[in-house]
C-alpha positions as CSV (number, residue, x, y, z in Angstrom):
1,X,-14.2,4.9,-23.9
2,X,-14.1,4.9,-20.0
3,X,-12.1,7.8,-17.6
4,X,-10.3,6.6,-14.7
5,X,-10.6,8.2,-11.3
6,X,-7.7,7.4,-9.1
7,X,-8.1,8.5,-5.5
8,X,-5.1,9.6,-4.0
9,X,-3.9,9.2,-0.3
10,X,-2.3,11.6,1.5
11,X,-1.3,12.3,5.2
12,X,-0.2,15.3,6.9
13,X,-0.2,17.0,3.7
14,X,2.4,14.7,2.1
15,X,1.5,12.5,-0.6
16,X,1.5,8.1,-0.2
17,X,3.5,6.4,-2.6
18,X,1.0,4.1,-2.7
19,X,-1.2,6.4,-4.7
20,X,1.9,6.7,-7.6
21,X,1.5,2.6,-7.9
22,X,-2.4,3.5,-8.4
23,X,-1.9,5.7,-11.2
24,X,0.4,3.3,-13.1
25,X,-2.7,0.4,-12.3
26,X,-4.9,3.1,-13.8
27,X,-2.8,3.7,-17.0
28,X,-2.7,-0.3,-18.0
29,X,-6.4,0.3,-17.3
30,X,-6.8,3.0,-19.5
31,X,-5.0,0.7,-22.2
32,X,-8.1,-1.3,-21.9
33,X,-10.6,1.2,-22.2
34,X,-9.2,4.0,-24.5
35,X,-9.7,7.0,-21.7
36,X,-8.0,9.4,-19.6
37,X,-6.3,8.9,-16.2
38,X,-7.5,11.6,-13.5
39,X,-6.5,11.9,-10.0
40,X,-8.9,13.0,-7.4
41,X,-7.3,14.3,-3.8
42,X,-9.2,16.1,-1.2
43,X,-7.9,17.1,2.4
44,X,-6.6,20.6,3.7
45,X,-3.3,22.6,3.1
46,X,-2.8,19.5,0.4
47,X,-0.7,22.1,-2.0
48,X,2.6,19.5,-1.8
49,X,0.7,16.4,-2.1
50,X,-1.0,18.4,-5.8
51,X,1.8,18.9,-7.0
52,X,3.5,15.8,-6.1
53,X,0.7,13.6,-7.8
54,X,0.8,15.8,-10.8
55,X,3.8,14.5,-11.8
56,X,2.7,11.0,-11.7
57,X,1.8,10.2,-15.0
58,X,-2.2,11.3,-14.9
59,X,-3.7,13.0,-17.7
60,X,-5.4,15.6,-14.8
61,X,-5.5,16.0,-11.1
62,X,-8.6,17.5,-9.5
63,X,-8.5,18.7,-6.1
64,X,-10.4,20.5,-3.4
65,X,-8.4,21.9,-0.4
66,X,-11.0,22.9,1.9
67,X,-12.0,22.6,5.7
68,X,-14.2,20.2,5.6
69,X,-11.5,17.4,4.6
70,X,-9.0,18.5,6.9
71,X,-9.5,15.4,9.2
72,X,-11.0,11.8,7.0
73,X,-13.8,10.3,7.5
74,X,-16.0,8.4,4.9
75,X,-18.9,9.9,5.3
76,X,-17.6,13.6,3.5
77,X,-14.9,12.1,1.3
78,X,-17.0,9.4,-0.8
79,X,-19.9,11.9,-1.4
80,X,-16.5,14.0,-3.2
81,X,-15.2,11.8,-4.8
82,X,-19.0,10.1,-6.3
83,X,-19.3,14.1,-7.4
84,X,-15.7,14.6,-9.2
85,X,-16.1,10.8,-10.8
86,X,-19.8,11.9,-12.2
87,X,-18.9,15.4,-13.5
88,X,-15.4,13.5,-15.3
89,X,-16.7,11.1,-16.4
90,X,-15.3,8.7,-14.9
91,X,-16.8,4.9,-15.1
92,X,-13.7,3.3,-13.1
93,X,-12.4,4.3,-9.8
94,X,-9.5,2.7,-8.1
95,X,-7.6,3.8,-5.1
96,X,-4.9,1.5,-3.0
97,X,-5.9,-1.2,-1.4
98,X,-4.9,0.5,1.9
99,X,-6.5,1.0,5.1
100,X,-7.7,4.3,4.0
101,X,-8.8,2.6,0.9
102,X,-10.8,-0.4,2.3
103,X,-12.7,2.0,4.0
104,X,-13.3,4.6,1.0
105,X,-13.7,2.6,-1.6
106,X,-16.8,0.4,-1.0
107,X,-18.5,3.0,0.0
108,X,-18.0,5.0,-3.3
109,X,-19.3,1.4,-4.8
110,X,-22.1,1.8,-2.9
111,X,-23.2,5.0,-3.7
112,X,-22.6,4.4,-7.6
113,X,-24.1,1.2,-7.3
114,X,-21.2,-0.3,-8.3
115,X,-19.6,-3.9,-9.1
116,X,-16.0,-3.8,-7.1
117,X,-13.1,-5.7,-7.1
118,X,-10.6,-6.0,-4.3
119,X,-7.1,-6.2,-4.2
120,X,-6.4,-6.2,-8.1
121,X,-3.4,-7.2,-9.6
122,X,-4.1,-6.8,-13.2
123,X,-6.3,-5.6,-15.6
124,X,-7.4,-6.2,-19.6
125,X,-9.7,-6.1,-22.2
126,X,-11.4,-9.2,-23.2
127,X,-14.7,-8.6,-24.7
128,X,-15.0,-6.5,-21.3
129,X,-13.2,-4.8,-18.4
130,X,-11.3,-8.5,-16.4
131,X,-9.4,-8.1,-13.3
132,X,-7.1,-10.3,-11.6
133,X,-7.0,-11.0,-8.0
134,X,-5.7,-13.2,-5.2
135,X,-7.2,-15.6,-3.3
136,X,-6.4,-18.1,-0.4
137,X,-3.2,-16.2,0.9
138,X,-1.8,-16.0,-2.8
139,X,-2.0,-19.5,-3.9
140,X,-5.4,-19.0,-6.7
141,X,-5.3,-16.1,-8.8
142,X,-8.9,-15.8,-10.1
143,X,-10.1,-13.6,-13.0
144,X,-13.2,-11.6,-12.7
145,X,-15.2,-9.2,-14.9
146,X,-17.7,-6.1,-13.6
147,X,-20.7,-5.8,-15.7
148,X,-22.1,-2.8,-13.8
149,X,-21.8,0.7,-16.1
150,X,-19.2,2.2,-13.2
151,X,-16.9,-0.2,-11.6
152,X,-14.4,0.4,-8.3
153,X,-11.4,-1.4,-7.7
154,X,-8.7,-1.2,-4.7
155,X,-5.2,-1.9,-5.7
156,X,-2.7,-4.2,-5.0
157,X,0.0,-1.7,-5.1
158,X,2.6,-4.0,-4.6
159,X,2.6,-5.7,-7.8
160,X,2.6,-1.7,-9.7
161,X,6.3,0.2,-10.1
162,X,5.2,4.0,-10.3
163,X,5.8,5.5,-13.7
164,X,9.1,7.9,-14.1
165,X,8.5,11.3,-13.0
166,X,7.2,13.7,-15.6
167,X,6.3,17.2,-16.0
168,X,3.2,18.1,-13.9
169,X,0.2,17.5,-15.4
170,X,-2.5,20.4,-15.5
171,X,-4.4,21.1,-12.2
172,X,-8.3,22.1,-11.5
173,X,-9.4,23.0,-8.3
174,X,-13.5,21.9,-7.7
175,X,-15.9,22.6,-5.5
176,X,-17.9,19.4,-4.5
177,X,-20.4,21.2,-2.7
178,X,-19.7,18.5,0.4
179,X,-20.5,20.1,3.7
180,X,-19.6,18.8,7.4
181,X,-22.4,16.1,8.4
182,X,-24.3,15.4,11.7
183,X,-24.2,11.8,11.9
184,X,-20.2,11.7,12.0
185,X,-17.4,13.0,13.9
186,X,-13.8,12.9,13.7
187,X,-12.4,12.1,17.4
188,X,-8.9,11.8,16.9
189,X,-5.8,9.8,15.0
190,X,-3.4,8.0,17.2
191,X,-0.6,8.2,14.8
192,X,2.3,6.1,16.1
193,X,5.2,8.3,15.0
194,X,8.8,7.0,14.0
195,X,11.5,8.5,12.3
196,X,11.6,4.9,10.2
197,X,9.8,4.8,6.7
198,X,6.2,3.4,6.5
199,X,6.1,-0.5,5.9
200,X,4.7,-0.2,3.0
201,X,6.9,2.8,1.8
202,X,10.1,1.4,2.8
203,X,12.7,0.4,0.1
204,X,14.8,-2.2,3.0
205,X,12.0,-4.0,5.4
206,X,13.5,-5.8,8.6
207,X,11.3,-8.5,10.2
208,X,11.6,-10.7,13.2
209,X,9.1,-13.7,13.5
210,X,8.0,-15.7,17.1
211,X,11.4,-17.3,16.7
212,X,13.0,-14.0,18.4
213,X,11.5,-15.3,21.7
214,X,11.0,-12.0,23.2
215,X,10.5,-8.2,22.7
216,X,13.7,-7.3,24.1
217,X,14.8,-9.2,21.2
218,X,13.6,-7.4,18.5
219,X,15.9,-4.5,19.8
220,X,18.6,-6.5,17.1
221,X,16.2,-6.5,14.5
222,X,15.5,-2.9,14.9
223,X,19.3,-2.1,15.3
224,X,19.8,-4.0,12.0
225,X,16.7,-1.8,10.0
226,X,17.8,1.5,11.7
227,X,21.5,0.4,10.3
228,X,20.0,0.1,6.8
229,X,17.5,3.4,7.0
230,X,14.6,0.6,6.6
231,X,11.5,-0.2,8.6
232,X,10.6,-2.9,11.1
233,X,7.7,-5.5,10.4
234,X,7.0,-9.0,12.2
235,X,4.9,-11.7,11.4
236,X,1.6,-12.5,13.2
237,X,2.8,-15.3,15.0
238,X,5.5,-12.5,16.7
239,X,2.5,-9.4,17.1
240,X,0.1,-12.5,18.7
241,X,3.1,-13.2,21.4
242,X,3.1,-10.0,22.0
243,X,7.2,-9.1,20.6
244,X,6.0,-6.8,18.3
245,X,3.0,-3.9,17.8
246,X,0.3,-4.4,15.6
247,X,1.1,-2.1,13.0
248,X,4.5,-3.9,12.7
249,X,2.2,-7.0,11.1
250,X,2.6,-8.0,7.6
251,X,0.9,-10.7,5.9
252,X,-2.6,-11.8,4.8
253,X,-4.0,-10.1,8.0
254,X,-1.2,-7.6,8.0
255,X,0.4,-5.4,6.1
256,X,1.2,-6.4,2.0
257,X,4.8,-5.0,1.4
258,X,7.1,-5.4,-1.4
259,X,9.9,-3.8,-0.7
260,X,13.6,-3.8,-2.8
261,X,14.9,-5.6,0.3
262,X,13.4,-8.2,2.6
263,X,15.0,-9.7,5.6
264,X,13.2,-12.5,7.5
265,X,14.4,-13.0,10.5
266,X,13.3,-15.6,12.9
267,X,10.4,-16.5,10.1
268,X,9.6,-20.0,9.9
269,X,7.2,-18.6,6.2
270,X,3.4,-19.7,7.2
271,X,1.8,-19.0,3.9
272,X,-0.2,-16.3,5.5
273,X,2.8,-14.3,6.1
274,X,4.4,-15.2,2.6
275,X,0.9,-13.3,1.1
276,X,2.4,-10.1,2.7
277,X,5.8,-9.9,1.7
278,X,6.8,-12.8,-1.7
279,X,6.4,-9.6,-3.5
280,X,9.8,-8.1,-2.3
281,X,12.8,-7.9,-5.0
282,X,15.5,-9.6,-2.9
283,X,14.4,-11.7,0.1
284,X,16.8,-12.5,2.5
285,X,15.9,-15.2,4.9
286,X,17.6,-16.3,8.6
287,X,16.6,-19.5,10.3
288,X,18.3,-22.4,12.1
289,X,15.7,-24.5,10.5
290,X,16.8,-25.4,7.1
291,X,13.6,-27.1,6.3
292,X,11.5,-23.9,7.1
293,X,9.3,-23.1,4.3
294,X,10.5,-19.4,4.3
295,X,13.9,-21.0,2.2
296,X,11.6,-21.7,-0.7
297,X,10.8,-17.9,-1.7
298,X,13.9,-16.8,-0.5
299,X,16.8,-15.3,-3.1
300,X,19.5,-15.7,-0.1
301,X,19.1,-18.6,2.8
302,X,21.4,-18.7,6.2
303,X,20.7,-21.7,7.9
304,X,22.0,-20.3,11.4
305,X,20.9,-19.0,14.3
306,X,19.6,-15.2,14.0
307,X,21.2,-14.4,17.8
308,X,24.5,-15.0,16.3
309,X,23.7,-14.5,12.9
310,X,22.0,-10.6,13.4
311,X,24.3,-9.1,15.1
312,X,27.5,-10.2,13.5
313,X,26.0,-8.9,10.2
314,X,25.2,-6.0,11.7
315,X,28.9,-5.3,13.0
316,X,30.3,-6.3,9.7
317,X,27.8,-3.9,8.1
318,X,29.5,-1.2,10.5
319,X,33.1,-1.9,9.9
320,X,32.1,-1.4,6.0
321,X,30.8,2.1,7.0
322,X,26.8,1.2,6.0
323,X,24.8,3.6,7.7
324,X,27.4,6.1,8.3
């Protein structure tokens, strides 16, 4: 029997909803291995994200709200979570395969002297603990098995639905015994603030591609999104040409999103953007290029030209009242 750690991610005291996709990873996991599902979440004035996370579907949440996390950095956070997987028992740790994730998780591999896996998409029990992850943008799906005794995976939340709520699970506050350290310092977090959803939060996901010709452009695109209370993204080919900010980016190299609905506008669908957003439930695709490859993974096509295409969907979107 192995525990599961899950390693929640929060910021500004509000929990991700990547780390509710972790916890249903973790409970398919814990199919496999016969053990409990924890949550671990550290940080400062965390209360909401607690007691948001307890009602995710783990077995136990253990936290610590103190100083010390108030700001991340990987040097005090993995030395917390190493202490709350050893004294739980935990032999598996996942956590999103975020940016805060990438960063975290390999160095709680390290310290364990641990096998990892990146970017999972499924786990089982075959005579041993097998994981399944992408490769090459998406196209190989290769299996692979951990045979150290504690194993850490990142997540490809994407491919998890959180589970229902429930009622809150119990709660135990721990002391790690972590303390500030000398050879790290948090500077600052340039947040870039909007009042649309995170990318990879965002139920409706509005993207423009290099096909938009400009940045001015993208002011439709972003008209369109705010109309539907969804988020903006672009492909690489659009953030390269400089239409579009980097943390607009989704694809291999980007952002992975898999949102209810997708619109790709503009997108011709180089398989390194596919990799970021084929996950999506609907995917709704504008191009005047009806042999663009973005057609093939699309659930709706509109061979037509986004200029005229955009904005007359979003006037007819108006007249119908959406976004009133």
């Amino acid at each position: 029997m192995s525990n599961i750690l899950v390693v929640a991610e929060h910021q500004n005291g509000k929990l991700r909803k990547v780390s509710l996709a972790t916890v249903a990873f973790a409970k398919e996991a814990a199919k496999a291995t016969g053990g409990q599902v924890y949550v671990a979440i550290i940080g400062h004035n965390i209360g909401a994200a607690v007691a948001e996370v307890a009602k995710g579907g783990a077995d136990k949440v253990f936290f610590e709200d103190n100083a010390v996390f108030a700001s991340y950095l990987a040097e005090t956070y993995a030395p917390a979570i190493v202490k709350i997987a050893e004294t739980s028992g935990s032999t598996l740790i996942c956590g999103p395969s975020s940016t805060f994730g990438k960063d975290l998780l390999p160095r709680i591999a390290g310290k364990l002297n641990a096998g990892m896996v990146s970017d999972a998409i499924a786990v089982w029990n075959d005579g041993g603990l097998k994981f399944k992850r992408p490769l090459w943008a998406g196209n190989v799906i290769t299996t692979v098995e951990v045979t150290t005794p504690s194993k850490v995976v990142t997540v490809r939340t994407t491919e998890f639905e959180a589970l229902p709520e429930s009622g809150p699970c119990p709660t135990e506050a721990v002391v790690t015994g972590v303390a500030a350290v000398e050879n790290a310092q948090f500077v600052s977090f340039d947040q870039v603030k909007s009042e649309r959803p995170e990318l990879t939060d965002a139920a409706v996901i509005v993207a423009g591609g290099r096909g938009l010709k400009s940045a001015e452009n993208f002011g439709m695109v972003a008209e369109l999104a705010d109309l539907l209370r969804g988020a903006v993204g672009a492909s690489r080919a659009a953030v390269d040409s400089g239409y579009a900010p980097n943390d607009w980016q989704i694809g291999q190299t980007g952002k992975v999103v898999a949102p209810d609905l997708y619109f790709a506008v503009a997108i011709s669908g180089a398989i390194q953007h596919l990799a970021g957003m084929k996950g999506s439930k609907c995917i709704v695709a504008i191009n005047k290029d009806p042999e663009a490859p973005i057609f093939q993974v699309a659930d709706y096509g509109l061979v037509a030209d986004a200029f005229q295409a955009v904005p007359e969907l979003t006037q007819k979107l108006k007249a119908a009242g959406i976004g009133a």
